[in-house]
C-alpha positions, 0 to 999 in steps of 0.5 A, spaced: 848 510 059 849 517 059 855 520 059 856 527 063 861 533 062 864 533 069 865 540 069 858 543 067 854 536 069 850 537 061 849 530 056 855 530 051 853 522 049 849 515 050 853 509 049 849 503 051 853 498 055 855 491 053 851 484 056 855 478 057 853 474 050 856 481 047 862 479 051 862 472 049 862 474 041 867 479 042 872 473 045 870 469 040 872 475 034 878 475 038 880 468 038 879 467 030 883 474 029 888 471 035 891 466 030 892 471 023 894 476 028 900 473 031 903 470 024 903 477 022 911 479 020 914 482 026 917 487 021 909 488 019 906 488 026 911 495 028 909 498 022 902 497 024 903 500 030 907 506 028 901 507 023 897 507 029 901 511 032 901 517 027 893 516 027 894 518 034 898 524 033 894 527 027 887 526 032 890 528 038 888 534 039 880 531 038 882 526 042 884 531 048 877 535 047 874 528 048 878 527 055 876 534 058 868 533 056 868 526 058 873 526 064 873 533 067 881 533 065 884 540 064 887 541 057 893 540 058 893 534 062 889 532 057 894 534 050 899 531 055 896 524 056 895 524 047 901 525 046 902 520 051 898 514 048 901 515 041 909 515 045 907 509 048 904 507 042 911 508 038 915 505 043 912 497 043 912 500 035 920 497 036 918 491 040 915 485 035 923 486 032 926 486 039 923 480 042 929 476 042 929 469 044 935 465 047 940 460 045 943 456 051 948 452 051 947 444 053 950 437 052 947 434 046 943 438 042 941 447 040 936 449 046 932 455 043 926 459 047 921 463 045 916 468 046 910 466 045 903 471 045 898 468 050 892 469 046 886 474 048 888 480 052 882 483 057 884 490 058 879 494 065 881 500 064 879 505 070 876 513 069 882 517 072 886 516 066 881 513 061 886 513 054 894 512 058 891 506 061 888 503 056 894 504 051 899 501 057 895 494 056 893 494 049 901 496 046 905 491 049 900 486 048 898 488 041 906 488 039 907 481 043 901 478 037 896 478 042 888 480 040 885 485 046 879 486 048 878 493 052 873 495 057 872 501 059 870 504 065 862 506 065 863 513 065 869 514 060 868 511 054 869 516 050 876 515 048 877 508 047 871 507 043 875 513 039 882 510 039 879 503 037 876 507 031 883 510 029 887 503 030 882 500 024 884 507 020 891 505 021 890 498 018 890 494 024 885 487 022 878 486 025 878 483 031 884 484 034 883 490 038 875 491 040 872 496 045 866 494 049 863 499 054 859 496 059 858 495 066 864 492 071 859 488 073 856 484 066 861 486 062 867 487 067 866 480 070 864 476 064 872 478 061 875 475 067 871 469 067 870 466 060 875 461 059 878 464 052 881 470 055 888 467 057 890 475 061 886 480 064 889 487 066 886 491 071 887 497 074 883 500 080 881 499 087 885 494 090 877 490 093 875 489 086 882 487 084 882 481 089 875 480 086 878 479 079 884 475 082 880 470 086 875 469 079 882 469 075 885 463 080 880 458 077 883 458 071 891 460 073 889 466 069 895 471 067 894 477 071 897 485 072 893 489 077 895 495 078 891 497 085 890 503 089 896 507 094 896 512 099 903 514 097 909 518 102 912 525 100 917 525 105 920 532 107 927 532 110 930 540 114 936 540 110 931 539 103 930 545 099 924 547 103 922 553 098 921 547 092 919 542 097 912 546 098 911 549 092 911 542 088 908 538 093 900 540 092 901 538 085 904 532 087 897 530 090 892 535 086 893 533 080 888 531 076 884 532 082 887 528 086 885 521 082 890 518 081 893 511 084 900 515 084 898 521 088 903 523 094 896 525 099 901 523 105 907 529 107 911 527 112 915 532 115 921 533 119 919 535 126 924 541 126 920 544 120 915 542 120 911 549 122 915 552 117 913 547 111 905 547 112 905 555 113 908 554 104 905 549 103 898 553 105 901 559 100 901 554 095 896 550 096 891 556 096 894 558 089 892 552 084 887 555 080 880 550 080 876 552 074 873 551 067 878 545 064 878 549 058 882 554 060 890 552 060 890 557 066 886 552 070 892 547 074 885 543 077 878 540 073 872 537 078 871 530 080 868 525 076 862 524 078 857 527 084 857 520 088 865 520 088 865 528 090 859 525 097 865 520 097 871 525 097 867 530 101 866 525 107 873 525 109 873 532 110 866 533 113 868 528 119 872 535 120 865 538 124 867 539 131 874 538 131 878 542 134 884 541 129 884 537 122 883 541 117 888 546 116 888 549 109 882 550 104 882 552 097 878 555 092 874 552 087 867 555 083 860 554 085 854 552 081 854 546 076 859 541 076 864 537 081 867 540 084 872 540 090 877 545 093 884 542 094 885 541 101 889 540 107 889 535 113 894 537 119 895 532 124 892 533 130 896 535 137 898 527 139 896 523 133 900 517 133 902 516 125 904 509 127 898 507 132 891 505 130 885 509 131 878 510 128 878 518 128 877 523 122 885 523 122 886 517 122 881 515 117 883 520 112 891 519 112 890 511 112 885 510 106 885 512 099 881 518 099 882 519 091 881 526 091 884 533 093 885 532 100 892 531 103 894 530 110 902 532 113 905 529 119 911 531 123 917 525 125 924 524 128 928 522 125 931 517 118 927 512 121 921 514 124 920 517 117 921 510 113 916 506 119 910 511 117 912 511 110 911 503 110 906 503 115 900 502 110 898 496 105 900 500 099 906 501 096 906 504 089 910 510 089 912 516 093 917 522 095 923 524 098 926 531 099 933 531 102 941 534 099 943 528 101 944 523 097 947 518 102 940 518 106 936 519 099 939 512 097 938 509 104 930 512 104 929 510 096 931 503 098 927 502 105 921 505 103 916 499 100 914 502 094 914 501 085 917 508 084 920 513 087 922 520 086 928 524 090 927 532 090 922 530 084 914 528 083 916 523 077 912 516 078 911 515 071 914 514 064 913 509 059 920 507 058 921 505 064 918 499 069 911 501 073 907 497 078 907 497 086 908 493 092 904 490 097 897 491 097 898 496 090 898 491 085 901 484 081 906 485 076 909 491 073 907 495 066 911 499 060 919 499 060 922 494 057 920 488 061 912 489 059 913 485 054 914 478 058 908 479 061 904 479 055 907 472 053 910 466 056 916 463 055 917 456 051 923 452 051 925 447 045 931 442 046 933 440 039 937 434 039 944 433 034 945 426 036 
């Protein structure tokens, strides 16, 4: 397959796709390496680990350069997301030494638990955030004593096939992380179906991840699924309105707004309401759309020519309306992907708690995935939260308010992963991350990832 640069559309790789027979020799390269990999010293597997680490960091700047040909990321995001990968890295570094078991007391005997690695691991990474992904599974899993098996998303394979090569640079056994490009469809679909793979970890769109799911349920195979969102950034009038608005566009904007994450819908308290979308606009106009070398540039291009008709789509259904789209930004001209950030404002009437099949309705009720966001009014407190939870999704979101009694009340009725208060923080890897509802299964880095890379076995020891 070829691999294209998003940003000038010019072959920079051809990677050949693995079949299922690839798939099947892999798993069973991993089950062989699964048995010496798991008896590995705790002590040996988290200096393994940081060795890898190091090796990350040494080739992090390579690493980065790969992400913005391969995925249209601008450098600074993509220096960022390297250094990411080798954090997360160190931090499960510590967790083959720190996977303590329990001693319960009972009648007649000792009862002691451990934790025991599941076997081989298939990690489905997507192509917004190739190698930060990847590295959420592969790090927990591999510090548990788990072997993985990664595949990568079709049009991004570059880092990971790079990172594998950095991991047996590092000292890790043959065998015990492998890359295979290939399609979701071969590939993909063969890892969640072969009877030796105890665990698939997807992130992706929420229909292929009930695909996944329902494939997994013939076996009870171990699942994560981190899925899609359509996450609320909620504007009170007593917030810093100023702030508010400056940091929204780029609570959706980032990464050209492919991102699970992304806050595409701005709720707005009624009574600033005009006041918001006329900042919103200056700011939106000011993000800077270009070459993703440049470290001025705050957005690259969208992935692919299909997924920018798609993107496009949303905003194209605009055509004859008397009202919709209410700010577009700049974007270049000629070769690659590209799209301006744009702004959707509720039409006069729109019922954000009503069904409906209009062009507005559409765009602020389905993942667009791309740099397009729509702002609505409401009341009150509550009127805010009905909208905000009036979605089958449920990953993250936003409050902006100075009081910290209605923060609280807000952070706790909205039916989200990870919230942020006055901030566009959804993400670090020393603290849980996963969604609710129809936004994923389980919950990925911080301290309780670990668990869901293992199972727990009990053991009574009887002292009569």
């Amino acid at each position: 397959m070829k691999i294209l640069n998003p940003a000038t559309e010019e072959v920079i790789a051809e990677v050949e796709m693995a079949d299922a027979a690839e798939v099947d020799r892999a798993v069973e390269v991993a089950r062989r390496a699964f048995s010496a990999w798991r008896a590995v010293a705790p002590g040996d597997r988290a200096r393994l680990l940081r060795r890898f680490a190091q090796k990350v960091e040494d080739h992090a700047e390579e690493l980065a350069a790969l992400e913005v040909a391969g995925a249209g990321h601008t450098i600074g995001n993509a220096r960022w997301e390297a250094g990411n990968v080798r954090d997360v890295l160190n931090f499960y570094a510590g967790a083959p030494e720190r996977d303590h078991g329990k001693q319960i007391p009972v009648p007649g005997g000792v009862d002691i638990t451990f934790s025991e690695p599941l076997g081989v691991v298939g990690v489905i990474v997507p192509w917004n955030f190739p190698m930060v992904i990847m590295t959420w599974g592969i790090a927990p899993a591999l510090a548990a004593g788990n072997t993985v098996i990664v595949k990568p998303a079709e049009w991004t394979p570059l880092t990971a096939s790079r990172l594998a090569e950095l991991a047996l640079e590092a000292g890790l056994p043959e065998g015990v992380l492998q890359v295979l490009p290939g399609e979701g469809e071969v590939a993909g679909a063969r890892l969640v179906e072969h009877p030796g793979v105890s665990k698939i970890v997807f992130t992706g769109s929420t229909e292929v991840g009930k695909l996944i799911a329902a494939k997994a349920a013939d076996q009870v195979k171990r699942l994560t699924l981190e899925l899609g969102g359509k996450s609320a950034n909620i504007v009170f009038a007593d917030s810093d309105l100023a702030k508010a608005a400056a940091a929204a566009p780029m609570a959706v904007f980032d990464n050209s707004g492919q991102d699970c994450c992304a806050r595409s819908r701005i709720l707005v308290e009624r009574s600033v309401y005009d006041e918001f979308l006329d900042r919103l606009s200056d700011a939106v106009r000011a993000v800077t759309v270009g070459d993703p070398l440049d470290p001025a540039n705050q957005m690259g291009p969208l992935i692919s020519a299909e997924h920018r008709r798609r993107v496009a789509s949303f905003v194209d259904a605009f055509s004859g309306e008397a009202e919709g789209v209410h700010t577009t930004g700049s974007c270049p001209s000629g070769p690659g992907f590209w799209f301006a950030p744009t702004v959707l404002a509720a039409p006069g009437g729109f019922d954000p708690l009503a069904g409906g099949s209009g062009a507005f309705h559409r765009a602020f009720t389905e993942e667009i995935f791309g740099p397009v966001v729509s702002v609505v009014p409401f009341d009150d407190e509550a009127h805010a939260v009905r909208i905000a939870n009036n979605t089958a999704y449920g990953l993250s979101g936003s409050i902006w308010t100075r009081d910290v009694g209605r923060a609280l009340r807000v952070a706790r009725a909205v039916e989200a992963g990870n919230l942020s208060v006055n901030s566009h923080s959804s993400v670090r890897y020393w603290t849980p991350f996963g969604g609710f509802k129809q936004s994923g299964l389980g919950r990925e880095l911080g301290p309780d990832a670990l668990a869901a890379f293992t199972e727990t076995k009990n053991v009574f020891i009887s002292t009569e």
